[in-house]
C-alpha positions in Angstrom: 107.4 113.0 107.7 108.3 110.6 105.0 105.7 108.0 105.0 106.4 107.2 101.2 110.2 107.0 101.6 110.6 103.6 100.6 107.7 102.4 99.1 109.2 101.0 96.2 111.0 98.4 98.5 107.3 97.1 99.0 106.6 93.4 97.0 104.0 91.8 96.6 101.8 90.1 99.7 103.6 93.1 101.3 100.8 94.6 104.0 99.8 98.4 103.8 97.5 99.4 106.8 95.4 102.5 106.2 93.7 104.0 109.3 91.0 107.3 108.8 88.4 108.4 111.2 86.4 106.1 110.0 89.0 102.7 111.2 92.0 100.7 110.1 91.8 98.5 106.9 95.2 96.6 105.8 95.5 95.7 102.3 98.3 93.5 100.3 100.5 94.3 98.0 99.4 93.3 94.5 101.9 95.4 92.7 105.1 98.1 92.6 105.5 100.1 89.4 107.3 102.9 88.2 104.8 105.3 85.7 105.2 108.1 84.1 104.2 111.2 86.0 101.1 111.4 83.0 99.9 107.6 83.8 96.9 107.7 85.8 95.8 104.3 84.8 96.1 103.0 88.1 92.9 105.4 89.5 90.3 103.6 87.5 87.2 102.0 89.1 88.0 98.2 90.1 85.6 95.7 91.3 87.4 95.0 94.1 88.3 96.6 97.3 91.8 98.3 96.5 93.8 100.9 97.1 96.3 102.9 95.1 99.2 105.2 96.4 101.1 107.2 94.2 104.8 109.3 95.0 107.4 110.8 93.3 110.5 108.7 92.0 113.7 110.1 93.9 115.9 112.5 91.3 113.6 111.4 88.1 111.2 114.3 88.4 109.2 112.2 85.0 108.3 109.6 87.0 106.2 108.2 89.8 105.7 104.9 92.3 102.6 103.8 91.8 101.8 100.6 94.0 98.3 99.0 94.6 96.9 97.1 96.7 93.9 94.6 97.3 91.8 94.2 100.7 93.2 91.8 102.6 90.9 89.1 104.0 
């Protein structure tokens, strides 16, 4: 599988729809950045519902896609 493939072609209002035993929630795009493979910033508590995915950056083993996403309502 390569569910990340292209995630960096996501923008912003973008939908991501996460499903878990526990049911389906879609989100939207809020942002697309590239971090360094250190920058964990983007795992710190919010006060909002959001999500954040993380995957490596093709060839550039210092870096990482790191793309959130707010509940959409």
């Amino acid at each position: 599988r390569n569910d990340f493939g292209k995630i960096h072609t996501l923008r912003s209002g973008d939908t991501i729809t996460f499903t878990t035993v526990l049911g389906t929630m879609t989100y939207s795009v809020s942002s697309v950045t590239k971090v360094a493979v250190t920058d964990t910033s983007g795992l710190s508590a919010t006060s909002d519902d959001q999500i954040t995915l993380y995957t490596c950056v093709q060839d550039q083993p210092a870096y990482r896609w790191c793309v959130k996403a707010v509940a959409a309502s």
